[in-house]
KOLKOL-369194 format. One line per 4 residues: number of its first residue (from 1); their letters; for each residue x, y, z of C-alpha. Coordinates in nm, 3 decimals, decimal comma. Layout:
<pts>
NUM	a	X/Y/Z; ...;
</pts>
This chain:
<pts>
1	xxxx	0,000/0,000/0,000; 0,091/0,359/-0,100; 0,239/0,566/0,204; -0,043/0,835/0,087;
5	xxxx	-0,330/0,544/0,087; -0,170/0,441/0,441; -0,186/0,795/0,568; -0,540/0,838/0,405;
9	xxxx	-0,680/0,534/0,607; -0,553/0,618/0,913; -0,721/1,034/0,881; -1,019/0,839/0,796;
13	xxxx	-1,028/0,595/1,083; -0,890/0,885/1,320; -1,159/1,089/1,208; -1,446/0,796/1,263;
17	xxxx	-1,317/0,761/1,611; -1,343/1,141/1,697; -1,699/1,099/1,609; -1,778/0,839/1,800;
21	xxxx	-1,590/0,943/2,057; -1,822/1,307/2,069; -2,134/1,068/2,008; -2,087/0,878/2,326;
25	xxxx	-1,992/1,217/2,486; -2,311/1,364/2,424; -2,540/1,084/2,473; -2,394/0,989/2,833;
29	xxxx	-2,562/1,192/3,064; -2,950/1,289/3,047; -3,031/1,638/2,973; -3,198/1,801/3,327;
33	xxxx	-3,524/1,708/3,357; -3,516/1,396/3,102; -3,500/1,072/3,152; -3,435/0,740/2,998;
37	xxxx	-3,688/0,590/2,700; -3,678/0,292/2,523; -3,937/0,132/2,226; -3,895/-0,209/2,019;
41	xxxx	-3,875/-0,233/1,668; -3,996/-0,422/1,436; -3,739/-0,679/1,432; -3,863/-0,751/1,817;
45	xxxx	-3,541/-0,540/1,989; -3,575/-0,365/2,270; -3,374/-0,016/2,226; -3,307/0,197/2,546;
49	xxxx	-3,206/0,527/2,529; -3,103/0,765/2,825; -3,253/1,075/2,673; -3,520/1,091/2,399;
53	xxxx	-3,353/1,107/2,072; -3,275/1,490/1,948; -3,112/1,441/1,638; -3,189/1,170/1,414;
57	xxxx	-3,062/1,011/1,095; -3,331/0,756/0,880; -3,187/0,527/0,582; -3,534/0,511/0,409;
61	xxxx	-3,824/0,687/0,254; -4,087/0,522/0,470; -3,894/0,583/0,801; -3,820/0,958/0,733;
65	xxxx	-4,189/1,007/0,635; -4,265/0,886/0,980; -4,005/1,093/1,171; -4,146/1,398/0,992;
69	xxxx	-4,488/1,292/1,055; -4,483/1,287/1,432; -4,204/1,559/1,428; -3,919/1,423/1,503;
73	xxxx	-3,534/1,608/1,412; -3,426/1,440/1,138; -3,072/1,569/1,063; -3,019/1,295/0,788;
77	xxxx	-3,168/1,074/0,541; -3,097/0,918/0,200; -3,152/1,101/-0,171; -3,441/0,854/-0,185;
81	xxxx	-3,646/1,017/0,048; -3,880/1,290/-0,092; -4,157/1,297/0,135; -4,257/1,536/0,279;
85	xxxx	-4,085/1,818/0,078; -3,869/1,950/0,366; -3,719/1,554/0,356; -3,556/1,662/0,055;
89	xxxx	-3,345/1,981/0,226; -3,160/1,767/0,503; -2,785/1,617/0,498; -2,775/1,314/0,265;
93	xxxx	-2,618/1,026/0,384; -2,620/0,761/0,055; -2,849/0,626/-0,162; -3,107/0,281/-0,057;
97	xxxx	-2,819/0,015/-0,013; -2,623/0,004/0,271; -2,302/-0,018/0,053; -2,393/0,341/-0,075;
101	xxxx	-2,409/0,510/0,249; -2,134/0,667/0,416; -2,058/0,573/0,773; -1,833/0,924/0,803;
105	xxxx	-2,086/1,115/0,680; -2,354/0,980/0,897; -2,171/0,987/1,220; -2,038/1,388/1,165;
109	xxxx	-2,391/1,414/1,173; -2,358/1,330/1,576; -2,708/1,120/1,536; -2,838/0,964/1,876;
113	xxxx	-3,034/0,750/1,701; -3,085/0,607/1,329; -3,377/0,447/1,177; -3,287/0,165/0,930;
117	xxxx	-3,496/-0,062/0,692; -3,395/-0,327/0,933; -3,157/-0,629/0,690; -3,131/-0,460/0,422;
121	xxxx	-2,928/-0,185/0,653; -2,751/-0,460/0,838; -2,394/-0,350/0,674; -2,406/-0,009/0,741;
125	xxxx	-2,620/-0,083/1,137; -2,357/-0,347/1,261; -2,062/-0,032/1,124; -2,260/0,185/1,354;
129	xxxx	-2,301/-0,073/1,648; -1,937/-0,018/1,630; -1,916/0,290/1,697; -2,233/0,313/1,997;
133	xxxx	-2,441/0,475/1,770; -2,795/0,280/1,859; -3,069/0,186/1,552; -3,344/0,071/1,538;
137	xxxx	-3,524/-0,149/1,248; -3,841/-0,031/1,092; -3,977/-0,252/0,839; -4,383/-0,365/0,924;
141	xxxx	-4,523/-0,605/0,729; -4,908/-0,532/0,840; -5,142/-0,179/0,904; -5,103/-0,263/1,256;
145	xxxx	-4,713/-0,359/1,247; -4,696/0,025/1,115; -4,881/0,169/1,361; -4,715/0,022/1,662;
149	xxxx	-4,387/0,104/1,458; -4,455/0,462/1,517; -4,557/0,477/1,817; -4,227/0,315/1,899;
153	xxxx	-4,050/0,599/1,753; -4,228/0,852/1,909; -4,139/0,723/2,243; -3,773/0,705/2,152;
157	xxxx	-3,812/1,075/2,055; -3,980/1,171/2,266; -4,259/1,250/2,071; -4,515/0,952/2,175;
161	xxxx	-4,843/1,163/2,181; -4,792/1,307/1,814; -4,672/0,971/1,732; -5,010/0,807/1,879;
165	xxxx	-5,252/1,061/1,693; -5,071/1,010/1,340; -5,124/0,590/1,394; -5,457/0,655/1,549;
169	xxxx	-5,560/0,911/1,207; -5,394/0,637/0,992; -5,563/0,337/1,115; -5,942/0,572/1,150;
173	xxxx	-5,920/0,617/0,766; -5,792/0,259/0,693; -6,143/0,152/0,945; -6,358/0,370/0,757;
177	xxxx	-6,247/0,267/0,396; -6,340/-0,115/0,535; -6,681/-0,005/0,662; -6,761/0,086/0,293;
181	xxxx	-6,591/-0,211/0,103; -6,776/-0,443/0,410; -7,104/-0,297/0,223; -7,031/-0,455/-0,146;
185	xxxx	-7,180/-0,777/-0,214; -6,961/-1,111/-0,217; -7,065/-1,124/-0,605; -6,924/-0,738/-0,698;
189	xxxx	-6,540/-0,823/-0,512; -6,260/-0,824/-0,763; -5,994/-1,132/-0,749; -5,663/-0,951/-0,784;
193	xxxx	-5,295/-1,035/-0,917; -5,073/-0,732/-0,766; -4,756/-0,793/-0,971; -4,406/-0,655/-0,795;
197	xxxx	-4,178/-0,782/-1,067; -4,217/-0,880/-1,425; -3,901/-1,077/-1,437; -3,918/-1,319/-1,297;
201	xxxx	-4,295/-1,255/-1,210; -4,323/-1,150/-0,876; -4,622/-1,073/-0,633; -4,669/-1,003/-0,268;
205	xxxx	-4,729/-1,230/-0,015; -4,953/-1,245/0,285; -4,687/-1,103/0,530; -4,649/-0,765/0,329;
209	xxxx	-4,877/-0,484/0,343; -4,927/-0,488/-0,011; -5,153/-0,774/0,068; -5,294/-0,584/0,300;
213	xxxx	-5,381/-0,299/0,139; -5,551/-0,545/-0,141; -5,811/-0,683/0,092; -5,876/-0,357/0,287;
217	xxxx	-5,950/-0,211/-0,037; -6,164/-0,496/-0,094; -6,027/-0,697/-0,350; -5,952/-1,097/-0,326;
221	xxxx	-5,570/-1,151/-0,361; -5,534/-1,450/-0,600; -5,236/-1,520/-0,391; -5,279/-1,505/-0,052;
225	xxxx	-5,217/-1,853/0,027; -4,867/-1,731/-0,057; -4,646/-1,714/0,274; -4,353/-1,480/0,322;
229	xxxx	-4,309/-1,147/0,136; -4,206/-1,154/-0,234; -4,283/-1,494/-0,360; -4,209/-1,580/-0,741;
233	xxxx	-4,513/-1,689/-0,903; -4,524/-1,870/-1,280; -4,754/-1,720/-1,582; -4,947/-2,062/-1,587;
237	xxxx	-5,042/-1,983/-1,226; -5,146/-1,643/-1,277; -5,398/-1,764/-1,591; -5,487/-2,016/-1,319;
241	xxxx	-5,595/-1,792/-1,109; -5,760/-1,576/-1,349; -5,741/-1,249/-1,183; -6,009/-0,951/-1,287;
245	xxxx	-5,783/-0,686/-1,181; -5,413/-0,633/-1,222; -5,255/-0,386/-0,931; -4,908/-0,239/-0,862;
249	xxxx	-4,711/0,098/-0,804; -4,664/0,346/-1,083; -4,315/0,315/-1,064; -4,257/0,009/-1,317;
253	xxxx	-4,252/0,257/-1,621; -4,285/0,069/-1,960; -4,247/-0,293/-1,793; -4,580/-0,266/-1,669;
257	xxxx	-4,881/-0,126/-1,938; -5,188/-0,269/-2,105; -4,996/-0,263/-2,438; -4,744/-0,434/-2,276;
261	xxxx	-4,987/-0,685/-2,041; -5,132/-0,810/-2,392; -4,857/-0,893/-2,557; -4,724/-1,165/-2,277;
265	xxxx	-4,776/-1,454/-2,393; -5,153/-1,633/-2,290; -5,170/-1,333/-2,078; -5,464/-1,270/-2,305;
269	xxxx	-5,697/-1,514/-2,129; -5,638/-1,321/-1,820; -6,017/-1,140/-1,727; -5,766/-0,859/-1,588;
273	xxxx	-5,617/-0,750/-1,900; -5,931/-0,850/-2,148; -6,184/-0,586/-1,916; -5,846/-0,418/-1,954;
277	xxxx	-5,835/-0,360/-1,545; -5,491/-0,251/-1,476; -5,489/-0,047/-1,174; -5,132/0,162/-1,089;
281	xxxx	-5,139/0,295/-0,773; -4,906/0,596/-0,643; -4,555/0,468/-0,524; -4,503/0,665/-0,212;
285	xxxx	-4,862/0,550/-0,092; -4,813/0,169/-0,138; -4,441/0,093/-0,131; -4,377/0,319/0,155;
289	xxxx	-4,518/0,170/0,497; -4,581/0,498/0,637; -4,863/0,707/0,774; -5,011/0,760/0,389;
293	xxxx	-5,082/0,440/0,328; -5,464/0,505/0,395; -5,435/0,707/0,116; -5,316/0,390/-0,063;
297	xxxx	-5,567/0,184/0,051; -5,865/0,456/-0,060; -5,697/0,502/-0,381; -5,682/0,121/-0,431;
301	xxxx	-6,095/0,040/-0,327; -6,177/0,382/-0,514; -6,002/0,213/-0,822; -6,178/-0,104/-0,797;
305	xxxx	-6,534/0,021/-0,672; -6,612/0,380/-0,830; -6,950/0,330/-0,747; -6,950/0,282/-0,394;
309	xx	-6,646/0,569/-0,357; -6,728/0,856/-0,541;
</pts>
């Protein structure tokens, strides 16, 4: 190695451990008249912290929307996260993957506490484990997984009453979207294929809360015998099933049209694309597992039941 690479490395790791070493400074004592708080995320860890967290970094979109939601400081976040607009004006730390975030950058940023999409982040988290920076995980799988998610982080905040109104408003309009769809008749629900992936075709399973918002919308998910999160389905299956609506975020560009649905091959025979039923939902209200996606789920039942949401 280069005696310039050599001396580069060691500024680097000199300048990681003056961080960390300012990190534990400030978090070691509780500020006059706080005291500790701990939560558990969604991974099932218990996180204790001896102050509610003032300055906070989050390594995805749906986590920062949360933090901003129950306003919490959020010092950090990725160039992924665009919601809400002021999301966009903070200190960017990477992109999604861990292997595009910098470690330097987020720790200058003297977080007390970052908010990770739980394994995905596990690179970057177990770096910052290193260095007594705490996480914690946020990825639900379920309407009520995301609620108790952010009530979590408003206690770790110390922001649990804002927190509890923003899951409370969340899981009122998710209610009242149900009390509609529960007035459709069994013979007016539409069997639906939400496709994640076209190659190799991908849906969403019954632990996601793409599944969810599916049947609180009320549609039938042709797959929700389907375990786990993002299982690969074949085409045979899917003209099994015979879907009568095809649903998905808006994010899939070309790969994903009725032009496109029509020329698969035997996709023809699907009732989806012959009533030509494809239904693309907003991104940021069903990829995101944040407070909007009761807008997600409206969006998705207005979609498939004009007539009973007008």
């Amino acid at each position: 190695m280069k005696t310039s690479a050599i001396l580069n490395a060691t500024n680097r790791a000199a300048r990681l451990a003056a961080l960390a070493a300012a990190l534990l400074c400030l978090g070691a004592f509780p500020a006059f008249g706080q005291s500790a708080v701990q939560g558990v995320d969604t991974a099932g860890t218990a996180l204790k912290l001896a102050k509610p967290a003032t300055r906070v970094v989050s390594l995805a979109p749906a986590s920062t929307e949360v933090l901003f939601a129950i306003g919490a400081n959020v010092v950090g976040d990725t160039t992924y996260c665009v919601y809400p607009p002021e999301a966009e004006r903070v200190a960017k730390v990477g992109g999604f993957s861990a292997d595009s975030m910098s470690l330097e950058k987020i720790l200058s940023l003297k977080p007390d506490l970052v908010v990770s999409n739980g394994k995905i982040h596990r690179p970057i988290t177990d770096e910052l484990a290193r260095y007594g920076v705490p996480t914690f995980a946020y990825d639900p799988g379920s309407f009520e997984a995301i609620a108790s998610a952010i009530v979590e982080m408003g206690k770790l905040t110390g922001r649990q009453d804002a927190a509890k109104l923003v899951a409370k408003a969340m899981q009122d309009r998710i209610a009242a979207v149900r009390k509609t769809v529960a007035a459709i008749p069994a013979a007016e629900r539409l069997s639906v294929f939400w496709e994640v992936y076209d190659e190799p075709l991908m849906t969403c399973g019954a632990a996601t809360f793409q599944h969810a918002i599916v049947e609180a919308a009320g549609g039938i998910d042709v797959f929700a015998d389907l375990p786990g999160s993002w299982p690969m389905v074949s085409v045979e299956e899917v003209i099994r099933r015979a879907p009568q609506a095809i649903m998905a975020a808006d994010d899939h560009g070309d790969k994903l049209t009725l032009a496109g649905l029509a020329a698969r091959p035997g996709w023809g025979l699907v009732p989806a694309v012959r009533a030509r039923r494809l239904i693309l939902l907003p991104t940021g209200l069903v990829s995101n597992p944040g407070p909007r996606v009761a807008d997600g789920v409206l969006a998705a039942a207005k979609a498939l039941y004009p007539r009973y949401f007008p």
